[in-house]
C-alpha positions in Angstrom: -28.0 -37.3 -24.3 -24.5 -36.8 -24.8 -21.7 -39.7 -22.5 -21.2 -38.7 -19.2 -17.2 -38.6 -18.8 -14.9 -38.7 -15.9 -12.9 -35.1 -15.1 -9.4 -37.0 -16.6 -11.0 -37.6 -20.0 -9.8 -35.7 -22.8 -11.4 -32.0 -23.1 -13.7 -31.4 -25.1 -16.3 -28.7 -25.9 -19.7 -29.0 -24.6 -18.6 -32.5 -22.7 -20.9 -33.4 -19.9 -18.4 -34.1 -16.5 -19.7 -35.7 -13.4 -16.8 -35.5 -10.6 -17.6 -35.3 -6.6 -20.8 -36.0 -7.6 -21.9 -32.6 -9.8 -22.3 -32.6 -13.2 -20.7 -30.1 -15.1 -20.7 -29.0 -18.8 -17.4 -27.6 -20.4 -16.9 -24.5 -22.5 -14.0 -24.2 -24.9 -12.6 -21.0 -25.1 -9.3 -20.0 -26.6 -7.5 -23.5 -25.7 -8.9 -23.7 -22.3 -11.8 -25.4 -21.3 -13.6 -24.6 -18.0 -16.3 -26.4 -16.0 -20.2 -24.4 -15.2 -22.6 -26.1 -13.6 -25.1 -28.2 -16.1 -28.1 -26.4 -14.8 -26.4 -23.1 -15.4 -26.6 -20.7 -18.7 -23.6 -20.3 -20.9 -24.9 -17.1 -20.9 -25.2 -15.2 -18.2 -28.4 -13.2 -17.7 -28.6 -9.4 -15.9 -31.6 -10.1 -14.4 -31.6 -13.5 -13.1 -35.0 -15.4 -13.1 -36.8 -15.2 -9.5 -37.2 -11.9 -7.2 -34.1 -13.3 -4.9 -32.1 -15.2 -8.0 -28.6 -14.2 -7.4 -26.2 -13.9 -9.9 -23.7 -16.5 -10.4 -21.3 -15.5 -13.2 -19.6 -18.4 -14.4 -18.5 -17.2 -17.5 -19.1 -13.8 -19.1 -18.1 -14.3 -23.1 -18.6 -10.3 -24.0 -15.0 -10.0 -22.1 -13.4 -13.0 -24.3 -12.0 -9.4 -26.2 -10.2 -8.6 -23.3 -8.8 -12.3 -22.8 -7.9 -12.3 -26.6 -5.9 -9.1 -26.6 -4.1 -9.9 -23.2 -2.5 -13.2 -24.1 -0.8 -12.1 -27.4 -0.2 -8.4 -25.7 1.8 -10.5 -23.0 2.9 -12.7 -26.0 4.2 -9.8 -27.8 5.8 -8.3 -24.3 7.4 -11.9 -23.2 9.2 -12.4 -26.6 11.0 -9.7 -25.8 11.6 -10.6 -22.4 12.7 -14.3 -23.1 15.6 -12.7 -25.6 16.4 -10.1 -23.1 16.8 -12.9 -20.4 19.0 -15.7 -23.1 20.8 -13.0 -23.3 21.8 -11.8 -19.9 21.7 -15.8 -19.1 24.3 -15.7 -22.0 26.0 -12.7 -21.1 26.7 -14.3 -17.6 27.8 -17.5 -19.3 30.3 -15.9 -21.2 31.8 -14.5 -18.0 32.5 -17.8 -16.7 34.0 -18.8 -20.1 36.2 -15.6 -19.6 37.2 -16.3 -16.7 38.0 -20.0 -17.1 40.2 -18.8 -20.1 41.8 -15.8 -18.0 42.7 -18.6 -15.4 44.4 -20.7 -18.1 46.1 -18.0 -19.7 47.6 -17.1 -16.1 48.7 -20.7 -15.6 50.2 -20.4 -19.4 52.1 -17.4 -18.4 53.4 -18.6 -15.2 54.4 -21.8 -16.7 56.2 -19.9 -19.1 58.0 -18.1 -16.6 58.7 -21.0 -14.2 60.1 -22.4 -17.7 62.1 -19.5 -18.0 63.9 -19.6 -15.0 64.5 -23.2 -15.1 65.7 -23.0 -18.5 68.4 -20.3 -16.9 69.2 -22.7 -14.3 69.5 -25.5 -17.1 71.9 -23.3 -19.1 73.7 -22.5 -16.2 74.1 -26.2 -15.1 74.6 -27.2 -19.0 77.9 -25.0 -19.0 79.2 -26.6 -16.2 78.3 -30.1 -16.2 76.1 -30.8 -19.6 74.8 -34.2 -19.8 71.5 -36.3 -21.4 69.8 -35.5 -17.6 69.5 -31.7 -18.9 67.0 -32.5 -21.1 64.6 -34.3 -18.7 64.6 -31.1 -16.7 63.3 -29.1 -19.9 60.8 -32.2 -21.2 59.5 -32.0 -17.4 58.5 -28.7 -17.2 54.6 -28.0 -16.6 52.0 -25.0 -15.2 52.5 -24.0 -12.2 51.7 -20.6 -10.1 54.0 -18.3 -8.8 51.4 -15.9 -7.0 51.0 -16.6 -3.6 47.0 -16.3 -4.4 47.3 -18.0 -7.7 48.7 -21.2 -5.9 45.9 -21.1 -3.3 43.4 -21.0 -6.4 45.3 -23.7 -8.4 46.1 -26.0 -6.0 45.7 -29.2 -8.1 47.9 -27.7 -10.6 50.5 -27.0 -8.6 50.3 -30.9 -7.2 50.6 -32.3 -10.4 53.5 -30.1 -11.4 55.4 -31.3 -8.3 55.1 -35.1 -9.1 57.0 -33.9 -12.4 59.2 -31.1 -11.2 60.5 -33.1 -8.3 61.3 -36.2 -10.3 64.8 -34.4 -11.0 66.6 -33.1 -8.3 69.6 -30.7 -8.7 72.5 -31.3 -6.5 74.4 -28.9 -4.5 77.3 -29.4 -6.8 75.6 -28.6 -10.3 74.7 -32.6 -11.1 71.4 -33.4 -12.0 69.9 -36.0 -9.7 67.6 -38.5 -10.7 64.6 -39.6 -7.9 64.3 -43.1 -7.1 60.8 -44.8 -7.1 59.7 -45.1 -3.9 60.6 -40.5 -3.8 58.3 -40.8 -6.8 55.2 -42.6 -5.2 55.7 -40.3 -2.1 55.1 -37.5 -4.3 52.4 -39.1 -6.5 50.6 -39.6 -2.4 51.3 -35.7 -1.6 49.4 -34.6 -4.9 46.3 -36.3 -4.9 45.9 -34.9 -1.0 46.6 -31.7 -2.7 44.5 -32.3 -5.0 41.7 -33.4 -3.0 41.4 -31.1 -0.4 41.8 -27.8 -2.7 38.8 -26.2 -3.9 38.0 -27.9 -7.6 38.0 -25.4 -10.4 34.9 -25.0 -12.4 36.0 -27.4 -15.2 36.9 -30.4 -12.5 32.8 -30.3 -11.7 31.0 -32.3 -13.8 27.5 -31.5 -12.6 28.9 -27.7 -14.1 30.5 -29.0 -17.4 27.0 -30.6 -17.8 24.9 -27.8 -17.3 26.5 -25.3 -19.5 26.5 -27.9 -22.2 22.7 -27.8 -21.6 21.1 -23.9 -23.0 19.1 -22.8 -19.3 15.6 -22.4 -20.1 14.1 -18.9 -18.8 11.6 -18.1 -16.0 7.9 -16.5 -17.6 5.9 -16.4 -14.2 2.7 -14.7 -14.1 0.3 -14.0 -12.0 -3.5 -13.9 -12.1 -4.4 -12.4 -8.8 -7.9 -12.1 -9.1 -8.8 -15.6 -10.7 -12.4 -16.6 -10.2 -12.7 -19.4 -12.2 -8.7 -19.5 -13.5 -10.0 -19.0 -17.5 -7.3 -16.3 -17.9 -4.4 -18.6 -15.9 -5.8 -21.6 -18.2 -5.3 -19.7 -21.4 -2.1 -18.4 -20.5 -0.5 -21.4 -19.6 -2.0 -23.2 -22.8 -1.6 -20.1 -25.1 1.4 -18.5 -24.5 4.6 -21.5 -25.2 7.4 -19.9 -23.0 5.2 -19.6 -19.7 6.9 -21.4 -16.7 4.5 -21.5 -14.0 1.1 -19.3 -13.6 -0.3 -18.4 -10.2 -4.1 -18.4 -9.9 -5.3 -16.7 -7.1 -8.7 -15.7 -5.4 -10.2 -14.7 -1.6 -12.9 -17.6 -2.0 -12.0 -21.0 -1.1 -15.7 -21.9 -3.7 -13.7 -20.2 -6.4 -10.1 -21.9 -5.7 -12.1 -25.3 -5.1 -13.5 -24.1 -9.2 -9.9 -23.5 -10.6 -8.5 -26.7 -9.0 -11.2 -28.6 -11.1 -10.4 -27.0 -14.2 -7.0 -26.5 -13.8 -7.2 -30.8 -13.5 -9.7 -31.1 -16.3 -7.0 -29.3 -18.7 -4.0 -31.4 -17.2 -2.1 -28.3 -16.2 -1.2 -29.6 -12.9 2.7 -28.7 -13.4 2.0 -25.1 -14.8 -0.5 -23.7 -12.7 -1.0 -23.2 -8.9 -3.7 -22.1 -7.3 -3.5 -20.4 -4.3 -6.5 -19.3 -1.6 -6.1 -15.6 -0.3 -6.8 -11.9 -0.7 -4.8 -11.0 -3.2 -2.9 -8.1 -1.8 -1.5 -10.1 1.1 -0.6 -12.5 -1.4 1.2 -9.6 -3.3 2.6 -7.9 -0.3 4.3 -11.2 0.8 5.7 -11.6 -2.7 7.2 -8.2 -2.5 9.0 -7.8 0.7 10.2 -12.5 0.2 7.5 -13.6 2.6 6.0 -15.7 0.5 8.0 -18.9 0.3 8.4 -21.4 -2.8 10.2 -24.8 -2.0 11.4 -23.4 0.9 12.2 -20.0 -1.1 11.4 -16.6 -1.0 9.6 -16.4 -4.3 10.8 -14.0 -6.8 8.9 -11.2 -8.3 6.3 -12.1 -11.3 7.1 -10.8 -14.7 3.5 -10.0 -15.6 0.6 -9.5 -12.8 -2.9 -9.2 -14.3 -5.1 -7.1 -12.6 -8.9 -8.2 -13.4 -11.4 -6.9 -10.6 -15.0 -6.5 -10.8 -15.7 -2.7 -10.4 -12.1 -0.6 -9.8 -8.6 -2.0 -9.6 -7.5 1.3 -7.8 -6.9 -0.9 -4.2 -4.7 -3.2 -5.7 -1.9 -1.0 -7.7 0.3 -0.4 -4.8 1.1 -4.1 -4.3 0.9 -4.8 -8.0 3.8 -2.1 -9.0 6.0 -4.1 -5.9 5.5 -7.3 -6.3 6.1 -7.7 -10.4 10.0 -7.2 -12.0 11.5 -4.1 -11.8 13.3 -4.4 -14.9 10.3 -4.1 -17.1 8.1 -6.2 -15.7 4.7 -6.1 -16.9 1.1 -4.7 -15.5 -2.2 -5.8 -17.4 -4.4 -3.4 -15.3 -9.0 -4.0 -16.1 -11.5 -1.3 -14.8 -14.5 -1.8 -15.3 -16.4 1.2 -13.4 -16.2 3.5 -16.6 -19.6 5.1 -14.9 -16.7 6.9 -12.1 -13.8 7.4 -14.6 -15.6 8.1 -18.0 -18.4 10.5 -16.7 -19.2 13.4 -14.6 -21.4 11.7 -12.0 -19.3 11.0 -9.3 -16.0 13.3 -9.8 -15.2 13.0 -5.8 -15.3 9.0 -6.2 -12.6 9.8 -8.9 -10.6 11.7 -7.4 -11.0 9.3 -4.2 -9.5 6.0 -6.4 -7.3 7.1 -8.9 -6.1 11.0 -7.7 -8.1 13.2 -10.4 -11.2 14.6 -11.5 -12.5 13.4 -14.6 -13.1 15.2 -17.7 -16.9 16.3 -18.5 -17.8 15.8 -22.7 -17.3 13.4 -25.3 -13.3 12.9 -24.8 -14.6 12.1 -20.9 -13.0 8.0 -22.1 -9.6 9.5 -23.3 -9.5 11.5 -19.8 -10.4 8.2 -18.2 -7.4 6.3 -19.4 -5.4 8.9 -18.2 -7.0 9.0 -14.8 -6.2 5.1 -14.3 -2.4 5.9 -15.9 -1.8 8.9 -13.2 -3.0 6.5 -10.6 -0.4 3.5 -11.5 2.3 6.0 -12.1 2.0 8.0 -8.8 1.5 4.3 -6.7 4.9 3.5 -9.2 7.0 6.6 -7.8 6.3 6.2 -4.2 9.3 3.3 -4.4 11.3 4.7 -7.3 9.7 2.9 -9.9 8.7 4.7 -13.6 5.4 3.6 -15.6 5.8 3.1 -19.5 2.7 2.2 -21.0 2.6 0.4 -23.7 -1.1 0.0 -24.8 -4.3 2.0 -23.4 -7.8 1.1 -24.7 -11.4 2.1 -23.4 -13.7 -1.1 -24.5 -17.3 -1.1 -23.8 -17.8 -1.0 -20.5 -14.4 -0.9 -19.2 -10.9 0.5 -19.5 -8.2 -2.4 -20.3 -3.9 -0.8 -20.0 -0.8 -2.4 -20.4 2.2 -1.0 -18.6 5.8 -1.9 -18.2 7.7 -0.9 -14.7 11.1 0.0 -14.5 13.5 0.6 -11.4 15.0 4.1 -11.9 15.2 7.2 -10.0 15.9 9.1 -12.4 12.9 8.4 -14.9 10.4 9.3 -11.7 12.1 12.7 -11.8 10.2 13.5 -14.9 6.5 12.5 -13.5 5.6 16.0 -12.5 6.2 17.2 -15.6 4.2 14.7 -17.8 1.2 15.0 -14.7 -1.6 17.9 -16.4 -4.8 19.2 -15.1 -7.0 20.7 -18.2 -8.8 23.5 -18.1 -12.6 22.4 -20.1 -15.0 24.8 -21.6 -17.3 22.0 -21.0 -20.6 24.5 -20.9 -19.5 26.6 -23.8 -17.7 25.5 -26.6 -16.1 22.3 -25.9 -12.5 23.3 -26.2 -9.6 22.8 -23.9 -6.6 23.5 -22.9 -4.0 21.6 -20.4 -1.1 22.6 -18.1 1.7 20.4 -16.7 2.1 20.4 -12.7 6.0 20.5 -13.0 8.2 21.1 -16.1 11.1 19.1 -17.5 13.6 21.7 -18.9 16.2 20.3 -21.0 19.4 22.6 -19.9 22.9 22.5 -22.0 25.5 22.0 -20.0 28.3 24.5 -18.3 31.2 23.2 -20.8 28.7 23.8 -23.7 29.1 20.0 -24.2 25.3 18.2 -24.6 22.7 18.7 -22.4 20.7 17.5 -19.1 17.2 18.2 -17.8 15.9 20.1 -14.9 12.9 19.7 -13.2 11.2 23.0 -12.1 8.1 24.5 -11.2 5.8 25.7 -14.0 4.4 28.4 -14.7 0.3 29.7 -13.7 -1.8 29.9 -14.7 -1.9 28.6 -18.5 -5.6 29.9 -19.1 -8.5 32.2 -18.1 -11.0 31.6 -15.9 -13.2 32.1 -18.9 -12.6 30.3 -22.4 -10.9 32.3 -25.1 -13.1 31.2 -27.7 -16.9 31.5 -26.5 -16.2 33.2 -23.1 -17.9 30.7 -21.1 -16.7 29.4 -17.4 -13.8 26.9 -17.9 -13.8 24.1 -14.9 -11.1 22.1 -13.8 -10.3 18.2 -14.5 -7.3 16.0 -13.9 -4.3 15.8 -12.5 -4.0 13.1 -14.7 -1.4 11.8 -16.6 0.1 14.1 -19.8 2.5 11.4 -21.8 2.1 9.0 -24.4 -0.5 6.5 -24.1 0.4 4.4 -26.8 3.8 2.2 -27.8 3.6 2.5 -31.1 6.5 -0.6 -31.6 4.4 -2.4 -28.6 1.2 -2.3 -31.2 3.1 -3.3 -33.9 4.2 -6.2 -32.6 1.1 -7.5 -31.7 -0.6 -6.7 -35.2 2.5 -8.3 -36.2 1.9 -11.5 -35.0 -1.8 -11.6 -35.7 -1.6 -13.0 -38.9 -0.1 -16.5 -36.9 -2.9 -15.9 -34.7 -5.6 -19.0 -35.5 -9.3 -16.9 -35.5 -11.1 -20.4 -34.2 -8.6 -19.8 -31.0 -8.8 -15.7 -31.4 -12.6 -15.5 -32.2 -12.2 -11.4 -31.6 -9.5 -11.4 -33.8 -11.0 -8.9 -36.2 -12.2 -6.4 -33.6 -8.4 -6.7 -32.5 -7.0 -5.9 -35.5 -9.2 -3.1 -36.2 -8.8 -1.6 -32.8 -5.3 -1.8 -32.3 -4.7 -0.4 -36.0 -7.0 2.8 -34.7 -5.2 3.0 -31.5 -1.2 3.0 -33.7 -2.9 5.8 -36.0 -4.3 8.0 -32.8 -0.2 8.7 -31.5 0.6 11.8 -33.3 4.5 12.1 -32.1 6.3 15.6 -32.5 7.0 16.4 -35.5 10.5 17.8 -34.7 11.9 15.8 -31.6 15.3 17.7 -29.5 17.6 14.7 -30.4 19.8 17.2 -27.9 17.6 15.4 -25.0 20.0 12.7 -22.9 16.8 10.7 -22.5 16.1 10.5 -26.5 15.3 7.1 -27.8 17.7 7.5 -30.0 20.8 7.4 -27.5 19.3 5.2 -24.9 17.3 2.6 -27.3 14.1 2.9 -24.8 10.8 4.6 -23.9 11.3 8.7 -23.5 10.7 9.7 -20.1 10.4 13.0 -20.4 7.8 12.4 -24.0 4.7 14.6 -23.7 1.2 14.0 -25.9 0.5 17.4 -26.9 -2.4 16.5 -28.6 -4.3 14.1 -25.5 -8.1 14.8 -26.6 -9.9 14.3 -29.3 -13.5 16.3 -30.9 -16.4 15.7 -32.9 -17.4 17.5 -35.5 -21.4 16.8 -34.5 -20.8 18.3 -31.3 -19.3 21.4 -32.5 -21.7 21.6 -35.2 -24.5 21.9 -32.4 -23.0 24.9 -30.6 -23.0 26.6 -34.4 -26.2 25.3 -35.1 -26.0 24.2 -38.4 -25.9 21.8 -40.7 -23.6 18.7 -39.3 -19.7 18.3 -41.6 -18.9 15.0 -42.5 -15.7 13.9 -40.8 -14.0 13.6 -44.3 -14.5 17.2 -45.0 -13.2 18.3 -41.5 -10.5 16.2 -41.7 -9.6 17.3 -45.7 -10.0 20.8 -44.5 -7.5 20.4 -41.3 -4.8 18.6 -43.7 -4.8 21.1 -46.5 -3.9 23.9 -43.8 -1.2 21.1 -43.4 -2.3 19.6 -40.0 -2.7 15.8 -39.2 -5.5 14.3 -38.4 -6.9 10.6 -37.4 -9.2 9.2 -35.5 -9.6 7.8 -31.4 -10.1 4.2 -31.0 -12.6 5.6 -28.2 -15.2 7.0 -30.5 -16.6 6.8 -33.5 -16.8 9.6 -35.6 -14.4 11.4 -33.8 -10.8 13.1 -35.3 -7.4 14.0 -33.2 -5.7 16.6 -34.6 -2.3 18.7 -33.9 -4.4 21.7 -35.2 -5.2 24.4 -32.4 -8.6 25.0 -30.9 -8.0 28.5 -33.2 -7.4 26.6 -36.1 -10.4 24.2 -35.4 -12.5 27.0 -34.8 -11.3 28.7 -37.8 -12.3 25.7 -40.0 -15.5 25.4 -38.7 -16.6 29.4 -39.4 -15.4 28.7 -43.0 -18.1 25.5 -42.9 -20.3 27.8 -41.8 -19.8 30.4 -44.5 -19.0 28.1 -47.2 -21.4 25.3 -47.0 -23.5 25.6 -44.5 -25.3 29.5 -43.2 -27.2 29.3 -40.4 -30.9 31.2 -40.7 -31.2 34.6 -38.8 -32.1 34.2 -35.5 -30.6 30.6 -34.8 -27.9 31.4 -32.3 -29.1 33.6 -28.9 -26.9 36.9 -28.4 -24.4 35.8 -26.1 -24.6 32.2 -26.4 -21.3 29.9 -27.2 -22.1 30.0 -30.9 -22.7 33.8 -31.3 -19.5 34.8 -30.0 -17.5 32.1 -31.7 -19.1 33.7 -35.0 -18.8 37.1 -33.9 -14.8 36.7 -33.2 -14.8 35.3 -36.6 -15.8 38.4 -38.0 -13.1 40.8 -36.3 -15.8 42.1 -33.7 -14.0 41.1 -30.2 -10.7 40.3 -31.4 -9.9 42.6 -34.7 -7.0 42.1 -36.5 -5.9 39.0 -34.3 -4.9 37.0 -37.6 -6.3 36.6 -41.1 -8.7 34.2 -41.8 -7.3 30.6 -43.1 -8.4 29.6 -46.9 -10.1 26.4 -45.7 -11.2 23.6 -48.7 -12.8 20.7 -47.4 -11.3 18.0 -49.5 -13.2 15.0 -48.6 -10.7 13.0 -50.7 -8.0 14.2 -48.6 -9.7 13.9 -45.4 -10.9 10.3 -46.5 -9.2 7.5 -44.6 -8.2 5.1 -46.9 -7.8 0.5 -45.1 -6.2 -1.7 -47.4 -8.8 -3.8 -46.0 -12.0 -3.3 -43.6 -11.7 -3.2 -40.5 -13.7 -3.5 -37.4 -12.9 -0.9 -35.5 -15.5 -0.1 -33.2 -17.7 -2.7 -31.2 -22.0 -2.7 -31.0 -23.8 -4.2 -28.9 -23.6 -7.9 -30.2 -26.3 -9.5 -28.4 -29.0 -9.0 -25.6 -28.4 -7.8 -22.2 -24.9 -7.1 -23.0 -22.7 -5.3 -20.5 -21.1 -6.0 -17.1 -24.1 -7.3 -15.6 -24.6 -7.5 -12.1 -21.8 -8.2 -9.5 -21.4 -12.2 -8.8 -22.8 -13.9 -5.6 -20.3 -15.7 -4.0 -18.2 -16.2 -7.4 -16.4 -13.8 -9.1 -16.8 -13.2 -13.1 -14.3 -15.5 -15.5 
């Protein structure tokens, strides 16, 4: 039986803790270590022995992906923020600096001139009366201020150049005077008052001197607002070197009571606080300076990470508030894929996050958008813009990364990157989307660059009825129409990966392999308007007015079955697609999937020529009037004749083969037994 050790000893892995008089086993994970229960599994179970058993989720390891990928995605985000911070902090420094040597370079100047004019006194005394005593006048000169304002600000200064200046006197008569000792002293006594009572300047404080001698060290503040058993605060204080101060917070004094413990057991007393309350008060009060830290309103977190069981859709509005405004960071989990990922329950949808979701295999691409449209709109409400920066569907759950700026302006463009898509969901599978506003970049009057209006746009953008099979098109969205991807947010993370210790990362692979799917899925314009004010290019930042033209993805399987035939390999699709000259890639969503810039047409196009070239269908396969038979039928010129001539389509599976300088794991199986989210906690939240 392994030692029994006190909760100040040392962690450890699997170390057996007795404290209040529990025992407890530890787990390790990442380079935090959290207390269970000793009778409890390390794995939790969904079906809990016993008819009543309730389920206590201690620690849920299938979601150790998502703890992985947020600390080096906030690593990767607070880099940058710790350089953008040294340098405002030494932006603001050298103000001080300039103004300290603007302050000098006055006092030069009016020493100078009050050097001047005694020099023309001197000169006229000298050809009168010259004598040795001349001289002392010109050796006595010092600075002193002639502004009225300047003397109030350089009051010392001004002291210390009377003890000189009035140790000569000149006479009435031209002679230069000389001031006896006790004249002196009275002087000396009249400048140290002076010199006491004016305000100091910033060089006579030491305390000042001191600290800009010493380099400031930035604030990193996060908070994780829904803490249950504080694993995420615990790794983040531990993992990521330039955190300040974490705040772990939960509704349940049980949980709080758990944090505390392990918080203690990992001696992280002076980085973490723990805090008992629902976690939108405690994000309102942040927002509007309730919430008081040494005596102090507390300022606004620079990350908030957003891990609920079941929806986060309650807790965006105080999230977008309550973190920075200048690019402050959201890490948003949802783990009810079964309301935004699938046609079940499209009024629940709607209800949490403002759309209806899409029905078919892209239904997790829609998704993501869903939960983006729902931070953005929460965003815009209080002039705030969403760029996100990384947006993955994993499992069971949806995991985004978002940055929030302050600007007007950049919330102008929301309408116009907000879509609804019109889904041939019963026919053919094909889609189309519309914007609910349109950004319209506009030169201007002078003919001298350009500026963007924001207008209605047009309806509708498609039939009732798809243009391909002719089936009944339905409605999904709105939902949100831009990038979903930062493509220099990605790389920095797969950048730092390779510094990344896999005994501290254990889903390091899976990282890799995912991340590198979700950089190849963006497929940018190929000609950008540079003419656009908002171009990365002249502003160095996120595009707010970027559209993804190419949102959804398909699968060749699934258009295969409305043909009924034979089922392409993704290669050949994929070679066929790029020797027309269109790009295609993959969806970190699915496997077996390709995103393409290639038309529905086109797509359509390529499939027919499968059809004729490799694969016929036998007489009698498709029903008259089905999806398939009239996607064949326009193929042959009998609805639409003479629309366009056929493509010459070769399915080069070389060309459409996608080519890793090493393997990667990019898509996850089920890696044990009764994996999943399991069943919601009893009285303890999941870690």
């Amino acid at each position: 039986m392994a030692p029994t050790n006190d909760i100040t000893a040392t962690p450890a892995a699997d170390q057996h803790i007795s404290h209040g008089g529990k025992d407890y086993t530890t787990i390790k994970e990442g380079l935090a270590y959290i207390l269970i229960p000793a009778s409890a599994s390390k794995i939790p179970q969904t079906t809990p022995k016993g008819a009543n058993a309730p389920q206590s989720v201690f620690y849920n390891p299938i979601q150790q992906f998502n703890r992985d990928l947020s600390v080096l995605a906030i690593k990767a985000y607070g880099e940058e923020a710790i350089e953008r911070k040294e340098r405002s902090i030494a932006k603001n420094k050298q103000k001080i600096q300039d103004k300290k040597r603007k302050r000098e370079d006055d006092g030069l100047r009016d020493s100078s001139r009050k050097a001047g004019k005694i020099e023309k006194e001197k000169g006229a005394i000298g050809s009168a009366n010259p004598g040795p005593a001349a001289e002392i006048v010109s050796e006595s000169v010092v600075e002193e201020s002639t502004d009225t304002q300047q003397d109030k600000e350089n009051g010392s200064v001004e002291a210390a150049n009377a003890v000189v200046d009035n140790s000569v006197s000149i006479g009435t008569n031209g002679d230069v005077e000389m001031v006896t000792a006790d004249e002196q002293l009275l002087v000396e006594q009249k400048a140290a008052s002076a010199k006491t009572t004016e305000a100091p300047s910033i060089e006579a404080i030491p305390a000042k001197d001191n600290l800009s001698s010493q380099p400031k060290k930035p604030s990193f503040t996060i908070l994780d607002a829904l803490s249950a058993t504080g694993l995420r605060a615990l790794r983040y204080a531990h993992e990521i070197p330039f955190t300040t101060s974490v705040t772990a917070n939960d509704l349940l004094p049980d949980a709080t009571k758990s944090i505390k413990l392990n918080v203690q057991h990992n001696k992280l007393e002076d980085k973490i606080q723990t805090v008992t309350g629902n976690a939108l008060s405690h994000m309102y009060n942040v927002a509007c300076g309730e919430y008081k830290e040494n005596g102090k309103p507390k300022a606004k977190y620079d990350v908030i990470d957003l891990d609920p069981y079941g929806t986060a859709a309650p807790f965006l509005d105080a999230a977008v508030q309550s973190v920075k405004e200048d690019g402050g960071l959201l890490c948003v989990t949802c783990t009810d894929a079964g309301v935004w990922a699938s046609n079940g329950y499209p009024e629940k949808a709607f209800s949490l996050y403002g759309g209806v979701t899409i029905k078919g295999p892209q239904s997790h691409e829609g998704g993501l958008r869903l939960i983006l449209h729902a931070i953005a709109t929460s965003a815009a409400k209080y002039g705030l813009a969403m760029e996100p920066l990384l947006s993955l569907s994993i499992d069971f759950y949806a995991r985004v990364f978002v940055r929030i700026h302050k600007s007007a302006n950049e919330v102008k463009f929301l309408a116009g990157k907000t879509m609804v898509v019109y889904n041939c969901d019963e026919g053919c599978g094909a889609w189309t989307t519309q914007t609910i506003g349109k950004n319209k970049l506009a030169a201007n009057k002078s003919g001298k660059g350009h500026f963007w209006k924001h207008v209605y746009s047009q309806a509708p953008s498609a039939s009732e009825h798809c243009v391909h099979c002719g089936m009944k098109t339905h409605m999904a969205g709105p939902m949100y129409g831009g990038p979903m991807q930062s493509p220099e947010f990605i790389k920095k993370i797969l950048d730092g990966l390779p510094n990344a210790s896999k005994d501290t990362y254990q889903t390091h692979a899976r990282i890799e392999g995912m991340l590198s799917t979700a950089l190849e899925e963006h497929l940018p314009p190929i000609v950008e308007d540079t003419n656009s004010p908002t171009h990365p290019s002249k502003t160095n930042r996120y595009d707010p007015a970027a559209l993804d033209l190419y949102p959804f993805f398909f699968i060749p399987s699934t258009l295969a079955k409305v043909l009924h035939c034979v089922t392409p390999h993704e290669n050949a699709v994929r070679g066929g697609l790029r020797h027309l000259g269109y790009r295609a890639t993959r969806s970190h969503t699915k496997g077996g999937c390709i995103k393409t810039d290639a038309p529905w047409e086109v797509i359509w196009d390529v499939m027919r020529e499968w059809v004729k070239q490799k694969a016929p269908i036998k007489e009698g396969a498709l029903k008259e009037g089905s999806a398939g038979w009239r996607i064949l039928r326009l193929g042959e010129g009998e609805v639409k004749e003479g629309e366009k001539p056929n493509l010459k389509v070769v399915f080069d599976e070389k060309l459409g083969m996608e080519r890793d300088a090493k393997k990667l794991v990019r898509y996850q199986i089920n890696p044990r037994e009764n994996w999943g989210p399991m069943n919601r906690a009893s009285g303890k939240d999941k870690a």
